[in-house]
C-alpha positions in Angstrom: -38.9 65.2 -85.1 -40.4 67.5 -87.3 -43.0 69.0 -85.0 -39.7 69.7 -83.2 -38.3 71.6 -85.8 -41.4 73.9 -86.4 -41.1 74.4 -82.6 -37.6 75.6 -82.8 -37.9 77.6 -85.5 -41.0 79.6 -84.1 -39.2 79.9 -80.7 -36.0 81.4 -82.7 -38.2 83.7 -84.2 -39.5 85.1 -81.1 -36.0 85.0 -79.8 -35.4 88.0 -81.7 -37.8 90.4 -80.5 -38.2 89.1 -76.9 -34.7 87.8 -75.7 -36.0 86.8 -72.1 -38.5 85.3 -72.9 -36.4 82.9 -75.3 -34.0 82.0 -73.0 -37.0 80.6 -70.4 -38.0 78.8 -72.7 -35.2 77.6 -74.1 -34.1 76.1 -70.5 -37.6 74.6 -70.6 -36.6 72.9 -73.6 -33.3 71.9 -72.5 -35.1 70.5 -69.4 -37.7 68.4 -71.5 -34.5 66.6 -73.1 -33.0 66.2 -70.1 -35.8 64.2 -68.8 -36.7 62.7 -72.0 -33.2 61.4 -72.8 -32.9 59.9 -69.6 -35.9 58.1 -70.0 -35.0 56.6 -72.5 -31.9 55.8 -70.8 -33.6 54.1 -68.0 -35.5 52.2 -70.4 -32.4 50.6 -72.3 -30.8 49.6 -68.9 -33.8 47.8 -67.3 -33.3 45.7 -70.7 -29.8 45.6 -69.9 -29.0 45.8 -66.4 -30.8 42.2 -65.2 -31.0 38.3 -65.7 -33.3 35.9 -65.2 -31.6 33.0 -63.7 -32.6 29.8 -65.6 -31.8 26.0 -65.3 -29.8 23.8 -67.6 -26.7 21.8 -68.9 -23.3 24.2 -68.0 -20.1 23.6 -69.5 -17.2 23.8 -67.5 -14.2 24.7 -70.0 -11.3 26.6 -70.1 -10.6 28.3 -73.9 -6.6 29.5 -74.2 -4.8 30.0 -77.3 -1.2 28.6 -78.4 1.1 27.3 -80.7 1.9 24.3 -82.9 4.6 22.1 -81.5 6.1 18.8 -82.2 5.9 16.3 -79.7 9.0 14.7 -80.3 11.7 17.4 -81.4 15.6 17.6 -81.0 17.4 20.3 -80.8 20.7 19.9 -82.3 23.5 21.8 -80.9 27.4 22.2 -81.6 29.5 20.3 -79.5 32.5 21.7 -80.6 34.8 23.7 -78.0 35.0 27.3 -78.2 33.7 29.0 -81.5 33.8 28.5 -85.5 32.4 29.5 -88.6 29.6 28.2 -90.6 31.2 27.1 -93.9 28.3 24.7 -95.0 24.4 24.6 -93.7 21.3 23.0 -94.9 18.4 25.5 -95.9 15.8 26.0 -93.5 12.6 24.2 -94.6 14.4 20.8 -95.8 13.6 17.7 -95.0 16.3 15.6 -93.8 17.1 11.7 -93.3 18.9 10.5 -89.8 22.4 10.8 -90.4 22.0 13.6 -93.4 25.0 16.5 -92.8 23.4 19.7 -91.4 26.1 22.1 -90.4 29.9 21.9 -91.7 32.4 24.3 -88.9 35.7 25.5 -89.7 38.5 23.0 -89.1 41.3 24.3 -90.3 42.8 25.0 -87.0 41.7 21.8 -85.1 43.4 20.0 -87.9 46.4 21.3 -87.4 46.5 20.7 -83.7 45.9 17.2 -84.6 48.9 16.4 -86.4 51.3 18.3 -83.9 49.1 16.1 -81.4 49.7 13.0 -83.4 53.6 13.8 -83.2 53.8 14.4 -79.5 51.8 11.0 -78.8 54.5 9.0 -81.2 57.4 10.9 -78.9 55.2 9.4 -76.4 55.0 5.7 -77.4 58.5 5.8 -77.9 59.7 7.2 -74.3 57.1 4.6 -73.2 59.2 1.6 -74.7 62.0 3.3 -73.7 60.9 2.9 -70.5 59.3 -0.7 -70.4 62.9 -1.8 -71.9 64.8 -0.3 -68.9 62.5 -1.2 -66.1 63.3 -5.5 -67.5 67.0 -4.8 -68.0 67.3 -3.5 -64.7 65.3 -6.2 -63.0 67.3 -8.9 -64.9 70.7 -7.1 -63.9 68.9 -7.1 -60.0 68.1 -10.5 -60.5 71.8 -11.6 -61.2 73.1 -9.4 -58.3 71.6 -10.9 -56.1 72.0 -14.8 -57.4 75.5 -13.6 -57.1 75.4 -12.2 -53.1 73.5 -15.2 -52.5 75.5 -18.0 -54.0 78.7 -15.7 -51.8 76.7 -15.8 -48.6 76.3 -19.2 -49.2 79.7 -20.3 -49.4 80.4 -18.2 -46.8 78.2 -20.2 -44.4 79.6 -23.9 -45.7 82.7 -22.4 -45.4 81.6 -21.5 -41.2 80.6 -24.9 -41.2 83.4 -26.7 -42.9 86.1 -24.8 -40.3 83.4 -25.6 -37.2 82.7 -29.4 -38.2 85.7 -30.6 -39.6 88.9 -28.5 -39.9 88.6 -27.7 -35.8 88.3 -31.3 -35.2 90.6 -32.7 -38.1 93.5 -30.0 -36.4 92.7 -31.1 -33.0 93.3 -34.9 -33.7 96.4 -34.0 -35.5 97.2 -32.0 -32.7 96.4 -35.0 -30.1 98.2 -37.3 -32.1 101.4 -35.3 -32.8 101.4 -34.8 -28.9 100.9 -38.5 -28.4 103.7 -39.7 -30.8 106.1 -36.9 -29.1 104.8 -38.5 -25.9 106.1 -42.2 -26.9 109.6 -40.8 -28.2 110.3 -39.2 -25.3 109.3 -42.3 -23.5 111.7 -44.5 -25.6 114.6 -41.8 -25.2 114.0 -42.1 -21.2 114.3 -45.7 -21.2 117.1 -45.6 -23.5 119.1 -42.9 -21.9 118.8 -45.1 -18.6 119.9 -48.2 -20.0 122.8 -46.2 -21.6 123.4 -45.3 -18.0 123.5 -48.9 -16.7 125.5 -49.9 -19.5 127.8 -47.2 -19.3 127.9 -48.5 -15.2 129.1 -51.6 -16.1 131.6 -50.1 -18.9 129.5 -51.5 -21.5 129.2 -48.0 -22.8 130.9 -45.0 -23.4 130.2 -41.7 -22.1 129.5 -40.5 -25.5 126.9 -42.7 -26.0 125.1 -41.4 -22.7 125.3 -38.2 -23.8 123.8 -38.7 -27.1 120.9 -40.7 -25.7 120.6 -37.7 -23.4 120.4 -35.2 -25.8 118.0 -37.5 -28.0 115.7 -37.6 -24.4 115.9 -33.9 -24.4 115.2 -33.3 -27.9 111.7 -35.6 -27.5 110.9 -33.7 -24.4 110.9 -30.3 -26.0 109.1 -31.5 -28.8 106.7 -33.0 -26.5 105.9 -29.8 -25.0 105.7 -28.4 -28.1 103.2 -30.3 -29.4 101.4 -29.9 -26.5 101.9 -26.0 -26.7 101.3 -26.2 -30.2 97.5 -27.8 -29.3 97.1 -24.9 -26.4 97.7 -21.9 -28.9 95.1 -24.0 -31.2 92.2 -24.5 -28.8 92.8 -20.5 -27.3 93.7 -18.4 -30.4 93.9 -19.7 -34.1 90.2 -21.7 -33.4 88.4 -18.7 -32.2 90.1 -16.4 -35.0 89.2 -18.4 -37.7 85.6 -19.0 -36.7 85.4 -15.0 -36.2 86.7 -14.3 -39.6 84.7 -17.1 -41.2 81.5 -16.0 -39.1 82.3 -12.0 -40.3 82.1 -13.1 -43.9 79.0 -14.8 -43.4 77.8 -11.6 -41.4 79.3 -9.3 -44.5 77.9 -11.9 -47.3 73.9 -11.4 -45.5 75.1 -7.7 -45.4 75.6 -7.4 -48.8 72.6 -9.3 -50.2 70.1 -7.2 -47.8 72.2 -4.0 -49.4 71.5 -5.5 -53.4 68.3 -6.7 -52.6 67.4 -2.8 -51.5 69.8 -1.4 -54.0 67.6 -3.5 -56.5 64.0 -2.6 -55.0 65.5 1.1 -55.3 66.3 1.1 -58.7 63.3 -1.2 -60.0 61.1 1.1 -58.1 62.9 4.0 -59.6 62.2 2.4 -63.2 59.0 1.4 -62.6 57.9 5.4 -61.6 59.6 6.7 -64.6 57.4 3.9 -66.6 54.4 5.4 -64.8 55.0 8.4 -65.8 55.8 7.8 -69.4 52.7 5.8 -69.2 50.8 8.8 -67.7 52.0 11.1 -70.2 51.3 9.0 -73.1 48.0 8.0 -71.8 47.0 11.8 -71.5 48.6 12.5 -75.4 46.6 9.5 -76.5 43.6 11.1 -74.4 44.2 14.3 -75.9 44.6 12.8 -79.3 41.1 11.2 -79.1 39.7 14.7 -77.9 41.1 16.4 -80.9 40.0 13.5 -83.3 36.4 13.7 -81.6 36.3 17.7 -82.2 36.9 17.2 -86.0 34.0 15.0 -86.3 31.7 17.6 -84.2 33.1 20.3 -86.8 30.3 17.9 -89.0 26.6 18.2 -87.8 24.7 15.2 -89.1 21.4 15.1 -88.4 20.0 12.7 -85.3 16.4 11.8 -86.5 14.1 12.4 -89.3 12.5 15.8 -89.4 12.2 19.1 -91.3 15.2 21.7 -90.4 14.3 24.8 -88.7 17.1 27.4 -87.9 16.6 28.4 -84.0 17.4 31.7 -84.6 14.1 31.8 -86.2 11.9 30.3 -83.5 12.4 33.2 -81.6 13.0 33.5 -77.8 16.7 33.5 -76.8 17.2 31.4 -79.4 17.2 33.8 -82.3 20.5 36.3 -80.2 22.1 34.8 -82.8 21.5 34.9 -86.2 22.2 31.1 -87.8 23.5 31.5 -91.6 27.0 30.0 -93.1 30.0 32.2 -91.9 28.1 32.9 -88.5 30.2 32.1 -85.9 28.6 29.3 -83.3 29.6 28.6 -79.5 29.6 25.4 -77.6 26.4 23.9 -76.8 24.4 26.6 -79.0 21.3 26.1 -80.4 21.8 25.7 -84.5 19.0 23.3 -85.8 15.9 22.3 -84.4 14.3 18.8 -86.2 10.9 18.0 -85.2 9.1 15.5 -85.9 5.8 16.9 -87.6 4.0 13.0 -87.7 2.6 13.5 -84.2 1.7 17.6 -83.1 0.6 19.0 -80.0 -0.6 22.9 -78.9 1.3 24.4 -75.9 -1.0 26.5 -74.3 -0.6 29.0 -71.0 -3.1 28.3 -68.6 -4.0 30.8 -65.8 -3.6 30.5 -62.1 -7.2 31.1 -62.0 -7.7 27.8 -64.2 -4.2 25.5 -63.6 -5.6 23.4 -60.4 -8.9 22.5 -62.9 -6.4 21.1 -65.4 -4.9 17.6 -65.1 -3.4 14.9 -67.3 -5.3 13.1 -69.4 -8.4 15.5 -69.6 -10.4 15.7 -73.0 -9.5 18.7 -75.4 -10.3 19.9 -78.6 -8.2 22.7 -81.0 -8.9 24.3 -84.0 -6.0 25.6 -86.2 -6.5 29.5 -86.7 -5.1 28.4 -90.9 -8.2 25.7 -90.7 -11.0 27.1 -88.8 -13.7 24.5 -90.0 -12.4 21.8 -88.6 -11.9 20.5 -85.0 -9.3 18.0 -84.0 -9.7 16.1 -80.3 -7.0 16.1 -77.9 -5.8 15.4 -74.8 -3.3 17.2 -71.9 -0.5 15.9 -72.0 1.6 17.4 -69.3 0.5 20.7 -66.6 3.8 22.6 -65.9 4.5 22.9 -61.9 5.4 26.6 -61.5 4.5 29.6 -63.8 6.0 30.3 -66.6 9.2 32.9 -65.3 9.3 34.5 -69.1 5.8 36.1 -68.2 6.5 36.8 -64.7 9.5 38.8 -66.3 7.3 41.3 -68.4 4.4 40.9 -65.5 5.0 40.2 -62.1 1.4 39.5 -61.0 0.6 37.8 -64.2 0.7 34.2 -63.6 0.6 31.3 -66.2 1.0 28.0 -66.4 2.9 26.3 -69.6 0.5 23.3 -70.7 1.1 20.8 -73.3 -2.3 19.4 -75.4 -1.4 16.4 -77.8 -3.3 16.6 -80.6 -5.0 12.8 -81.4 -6.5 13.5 -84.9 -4.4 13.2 -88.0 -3.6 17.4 -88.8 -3.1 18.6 -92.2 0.3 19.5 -93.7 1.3 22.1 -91.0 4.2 23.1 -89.6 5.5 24.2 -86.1 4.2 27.5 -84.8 1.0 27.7 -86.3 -1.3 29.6 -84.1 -4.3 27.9 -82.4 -7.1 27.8 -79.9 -7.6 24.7 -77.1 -10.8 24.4 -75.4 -9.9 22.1 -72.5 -13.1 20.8 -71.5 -13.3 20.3 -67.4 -16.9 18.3 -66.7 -20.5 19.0 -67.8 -22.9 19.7 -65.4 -26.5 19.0 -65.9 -29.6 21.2 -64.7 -28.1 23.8 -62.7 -28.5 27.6 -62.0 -26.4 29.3 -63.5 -25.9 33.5 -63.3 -23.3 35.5 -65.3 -20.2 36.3 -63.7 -20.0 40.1 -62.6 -23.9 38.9 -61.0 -21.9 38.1 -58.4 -19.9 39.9 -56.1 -18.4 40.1 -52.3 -19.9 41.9 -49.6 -18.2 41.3 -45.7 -16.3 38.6 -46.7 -19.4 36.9 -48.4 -20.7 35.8 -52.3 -24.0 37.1 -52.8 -26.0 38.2 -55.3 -28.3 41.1 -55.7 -32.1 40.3 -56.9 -34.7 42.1 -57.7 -37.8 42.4 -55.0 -40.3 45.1 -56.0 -38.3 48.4 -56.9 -35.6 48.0 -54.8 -32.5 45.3 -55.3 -31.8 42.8 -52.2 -28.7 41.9 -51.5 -28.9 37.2 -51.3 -26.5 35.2 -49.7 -25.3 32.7 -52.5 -23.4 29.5 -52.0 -21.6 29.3 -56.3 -19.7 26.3 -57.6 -18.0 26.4 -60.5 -17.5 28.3 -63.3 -15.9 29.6 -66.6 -15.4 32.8 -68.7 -19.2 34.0 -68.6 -21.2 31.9 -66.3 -21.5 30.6 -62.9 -23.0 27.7 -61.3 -25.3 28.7 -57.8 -26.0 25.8 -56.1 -27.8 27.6 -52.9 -29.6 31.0 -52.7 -31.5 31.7 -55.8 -34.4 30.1 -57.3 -35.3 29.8 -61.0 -36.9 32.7 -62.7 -34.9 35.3 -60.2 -34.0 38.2 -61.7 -30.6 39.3 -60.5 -29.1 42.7 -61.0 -25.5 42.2 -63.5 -24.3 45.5 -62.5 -23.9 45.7 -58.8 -21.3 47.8 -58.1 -22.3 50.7 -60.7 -26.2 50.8 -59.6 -25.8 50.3 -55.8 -25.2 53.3 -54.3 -27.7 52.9 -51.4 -26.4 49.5 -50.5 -23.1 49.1 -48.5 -20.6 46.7 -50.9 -17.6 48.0 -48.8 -16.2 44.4 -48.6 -15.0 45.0 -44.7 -15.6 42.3 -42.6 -16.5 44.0 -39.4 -16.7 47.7 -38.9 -14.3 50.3 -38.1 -15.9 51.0 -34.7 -15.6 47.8 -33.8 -11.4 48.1 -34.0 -9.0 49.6 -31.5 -6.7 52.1 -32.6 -3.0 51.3 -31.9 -3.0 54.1 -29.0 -5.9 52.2 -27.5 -4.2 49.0 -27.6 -0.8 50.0 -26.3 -2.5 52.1 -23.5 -4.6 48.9 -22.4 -1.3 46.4 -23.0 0.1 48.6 -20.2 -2.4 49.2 -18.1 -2.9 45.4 -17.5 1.0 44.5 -17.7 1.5 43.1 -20.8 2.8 45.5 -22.9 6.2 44.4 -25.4 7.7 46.3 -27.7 9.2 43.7 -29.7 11.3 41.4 -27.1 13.6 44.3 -26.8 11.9 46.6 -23.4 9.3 45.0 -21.1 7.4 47.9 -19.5 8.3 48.1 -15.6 5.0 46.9 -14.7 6.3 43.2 -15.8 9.4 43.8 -13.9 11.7 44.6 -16.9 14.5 47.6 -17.0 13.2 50.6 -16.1 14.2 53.5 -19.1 16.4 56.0 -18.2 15.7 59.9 -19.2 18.0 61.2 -21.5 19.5 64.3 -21.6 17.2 66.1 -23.7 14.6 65.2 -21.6 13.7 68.2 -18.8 13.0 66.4 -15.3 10.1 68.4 -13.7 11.2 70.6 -11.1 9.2 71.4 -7.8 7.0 74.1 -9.1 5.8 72.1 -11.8 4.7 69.7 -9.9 3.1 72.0 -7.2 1.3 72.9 -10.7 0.6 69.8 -11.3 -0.8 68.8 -8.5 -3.4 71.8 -8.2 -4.5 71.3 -11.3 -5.3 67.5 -10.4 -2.8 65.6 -12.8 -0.1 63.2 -12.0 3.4 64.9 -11.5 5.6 65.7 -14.0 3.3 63.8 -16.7 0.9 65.5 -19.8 -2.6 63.8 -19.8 -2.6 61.3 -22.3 -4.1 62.6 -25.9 -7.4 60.8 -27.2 -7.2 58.5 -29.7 -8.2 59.5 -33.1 -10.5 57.4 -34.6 -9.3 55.5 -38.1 -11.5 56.4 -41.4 -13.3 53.5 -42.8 -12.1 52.2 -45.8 -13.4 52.5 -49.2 -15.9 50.0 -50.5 -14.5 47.5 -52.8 -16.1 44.9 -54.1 -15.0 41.4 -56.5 -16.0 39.0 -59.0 
C-alpha cells in the first residue's frame, strides 16, 4: 500500500505539467485495479462457490416456532340472552377454584321480568283449576243425563212390551169373554121368549109377558153384537195405536239418549280443549318462568374447572374486539374468561405445506422456551390440522400452513400461556448418506440435477435426491463422494441452458398451424358450437359486412394462380422461447 502511495503522488506530480500523459496512465492504473480486484474476487468465490459432497448421519427435522398453550382449557362464555354490563369481575392473573364466581352481569331488569312472570304463571295455575273443576262437573252432570234418558228409554221399552205381552192379550180375553157371556144371554132370552110364546099359545101367559121376554131377546142381541164390535174396533184400531204410540216413545227415548250422549261428548270435549289450553298456557308460563329463573343464574359466571383467569380480550385474535373490564357490556355466547389448565402444556406450531405430509401423530419432538433457552423439554405431536390455517391464507393467499399441536412430556417451569417457543419435530435419521446443500440442486427439462465440477468447466449430473430439511439434501443416485458440486448454479451458468422447458419451442405447433391441419384433415371444432363443413356440419353464412367477390376478382384471381375469392393464408409466426427458470 505504501509503494502505492509514492506511486500516486509521483504520477500527480507529473499530472501537472504533462496532463496527457497523466490521464494514460491513470487509465492504466484504473485498469490494474480492475484486474487485480477481480482477482481477488475470483479467488474468494472458488472458496465460496463449491462443495465437496461427503458421507454421513443426516437428520431429517422440521424447526417451527410457536406458542405456549394449555392442553386442557375452557373458554367460558355468557350464556345470558342479549347484552349486560359487567358489575363484578375477577382480576386477570388469579387463580381460581371450580365453582369460584368470575363475572357478576346486570340483573336488574331480568329480575323484574321474573316477578311479573311469576304473577302471570299463578293467573295461570288458577285458570288451570278452573278448568280441571269444569271439565268433572260437566262430566258428572253428563253422566246423570244420560242415567236419566236411559232409565226413560228403558221404561219406555217394558212399557212396549207390557201393552204387546199382556194388556193386548188381557183385553182380547176380556173381549172374548164379554162376547161369550152376551152370547149365552141372548141364548137364554131366545129360549125364553119362545116358551113365553108357547105359553102365551096355550093362555098360560099374557101378551105382556111376550113382549117383555122379547125386548129382553133384543136387548142381549144388541149387546151381543156389541161385544163383538167392541173386539173388532180392538184387534183393527185401539191395538195398533197403542203399540205405535208406545213403540214412538221407545223410538223418541233412544232419540234422546243418542242426542245427550252427543250433547255430553260435545260439551266434555269442549271442556277438555279449554283444559288443554289452560294447560298449554300454563305449561309455556311455567316454561317461561324456568327460562327467566335460568337467565338470573347465568347473570353469575362461576368458574367450571381449576385454572388461572385470563381475559380473552387479551389473547388477542377476534377475541380481544372487545375489551373485557367491569361495566363492559357482553353478548350471548361471547368470549369473557379463558381457564387453562397450566399442569399439562403444549406448543402450537404452523407447519408448512412443504413439511405437513412429513408430520404425523405421535412423532418425537423437542422445544425450548425462548424465557429458558438452556434447557430442552421432549415432546410429542399431538394432533396435524387437516386444511391450512384460513387466518394466514387471509393476509397471504399463497402462503400455506398447517396448525399443529406438540404436547410437551417434561415437567415445564412456572410458565404461563403464550410464551414464545421453538419445536424441532424430528422426522427419521438417516445414516451414511450423501448429502449436498439445497440451492446445489436445481431443475433443468423437467429434471434434478446437479452441476459438478470436471476440469474448468461445470457439468450438468442427473441426480435422483431423497429427503431433506432447511440446508441439506439427501442424493441417493448421481454423485459420488468427494464431488465437488457448484452451490450457485443459476448465477454462474451462463453458458449452460437451465431454461427448465421440457421440450423445445421448435418442436410445438403454433395455434394457426394446428387449426389449419384440424381442417385440412376434417377434424376441426370450435368448441361443440360449429363443425367445419368438411365433417358435414352447418355451413356459415356471410354476413353483410362481408363483400362477396364479384367476377373480376376472380378473373384476378385466377391469373394470378389463387383460389377464388380467397387471400393466401398468412405464415405462422413462430412463438419466442421462454425465459430460463430454474428451482430448488
Amino acid at each position: 500500500m505504501r509503494s502505492l502511495r509514492s506511486i500516486f503522488r509521483f504520477l500527480w506530480t507529473k499530472a501537472r505539467h504533462r496532463p496527457k500523459l497523466t490521464a494514460i496512465v491513470l487509465l492504466a492504473v484504473l485498469g490494474l485495479f480492475t484486474l487485480i480486484f477481480r482477482a481477488s474476487n475470483k479467488e474468494k468465490d472458488t472458496t465460496t462457490l463449491f462443495h465437496t459432497v461427503k458421507r454421513g448421519d443426516f437428520l431429517i427435522s422440521v424447526v417451527e416456532g410457536g406458542s405456549l398453550k394449555a392442553v386442557n382449557e375452557v373458554v367460558v362464555r355468557s350464556e345470558l340472552e342479549g347484552s349486560a354490563p359487567i358489575i363484578s369481575i375477577v382480576k386477570e392473573g388469579t387463580f381460581v377454584k371450580k365453582g369460584q364466581l368470575l363475572v357478576e352481569l346486570d340483573s336488574s331488569d331480568l329480575q323484574e321480568r321474573l316477578i311479573q312472570q311469576e304473577v302471570t304463571t299463578q293467573s295461570s295455575q288458577f285458570a288451570y283449576l278452573q278448568s280441571k273443576e269444569g271439565l268433572a262437573i260437566q262430566k258428572s252432570v253428563n253422566d246423570s243425563n244420560i242415567k236419566d234418558a236411559e232409565l226413560a228409554l228403558e221404561l219406555a221399552k217394558d212399557d212396549l212390551e207390557k201393552y204387546m205381552e199382556g194388556d193386548i192379550p188381557q183385553a182380547g180375553r176380556d173381549a172374548t169373554n164379554a162376547i161369550f157371556i152376551a152370547e149365552e144371554l141372548y141364548k137364554r132370552a131366545e129360549d125364553k121368549l119362545k116358551w113365553t110364546e108357547e105359553l102365551a099359545k096355550r093362555d098360560f101367559a099374557s101378551q105382556t109377558e111376550v113382549l117383555t121376554d122379547d125386548l129382553a131377546m133384543k136387548s142381549a142381541k144388541i149387546k151381543l153384537e156389541k161385544e163383538r164390535t167392541t173386539l173388532e174396533l180392538m184387534k183393527k184400531y185401539e191395538f195398533p195405536k197403542q203399540l205405535r204410540l208406545k213403540q214412538s216413545k221407545v223410538d223418541q227415548a233412544e232419540v234422546e239418549l243418542m242426542r245427550i250422549k252427543q250433547r255430553a261428548r260435545a260439551q266434555e270435549a269442549q271442556a277438555a280443549a279449554d283444559l288443554e289450553s289452560k294447560q298449554r298456557t300454563l305449561d309455556f308460563n311455567e316454561k317461561k318462568l324456568e327460562h327467566y329463573k335460568q337467565q338470573l343464574e347465568y347473570t353469575k359466571i362461576t368458574a367450571p374447572q381449576d385454572g388461572m383467569v385470563i381475559y380473552a380480550s387479551s389473547t388477542g385474535g377476534s377475541r380481544s374486539n372487545y375489551l373485557i373490564e367491569e361495566g363492559a357490556t357482553i353478548r350471548q355466547k361471547q368470549d369473557v374468561i379463558i381457564l387453562p389448565d397450566v399442569s399439562q402444556m403444549m406448543l402450537e406450531v404452523r407447519v408448512h405445506e412443504s413439511h405437513v405430509a412429513q408430520i404425523k401423530p405421535g412423532q418425537r419432538a423437542y422445544v425450548t422456551i425462548d424465557s429458558v433457552p438452556d434447557k430442552r423439554f421432549r415432546a410429542s405431536i399431538r394432533k396435524v390440522a387437516i386444511l391450512p390455517d384460513s387466518n394466514s391464507r387471509y393476509y397471504n393467499p399463497n402462503l400455506k400452513v398447517y396448525p399443529t399441536e406438540i404436547i410437551i412430556e417434561d415437567q415445564l417451569p412456572d410458565l404461563k400461556p403464550g410464551v414464545s417457543g421453538r419445536a424441532e419435530i424430528v422426522i427419521t435419521n438417516l445414516p451414511s448418506v450423501l448429502t449436498v446443500p439445497i440451492q446445489a440442486v436445481t431443475t433443468s427439462r423437467g429434471q434434478q440435477v446437479c452441476f459438478v465440477q470436471r476440469g474448468n468447466t461445470p457439468e450438468q449430473v442427473k441426480v435422483e435426491v431423497g429427503m431433506y430439511n432447511d440446508k441439506f439434501i439427501e442424493v441417493k443416485s448421481g454423485l459420488k463422494e468427494g464431488d465437488t458440486v457448484l452451490l450457485s448454479a443459476l448465477a454462474n451458468s451462463e453458458s449452460i441452458d437451465l431454461g427448465g422447458s421440457i421440450v423445445q419451442a421448435s418442436e410445438v405447433d403454433t395455434n394457426e398451424t394446428t387449426v389449419a391441419r384440424q381442417i385440412r384433415e376434417g377434424t376441426f371444432n370450435d368448441g361443440g358450437n360449429q363443425k367445419s363443413v368438411l365433417d358435414g356440419g352447418p355451413e356459415r353464412k356471410p354476413s353483410s359486412s362481408e363483400r362477396k367477390p364479384s367476377s373480376g376478382d376472380r378473373e384476378r384471381k385466377s391469373s394470378d394462380g389463387s383460389s377464388s375469392g380467397e387471400r393466401p393464408p398468412k405464415t405462422p409466426k413462430t412463438p419466442k422461447p421462454s425465459k430460463p427458470t430454474g428451482g430448488t
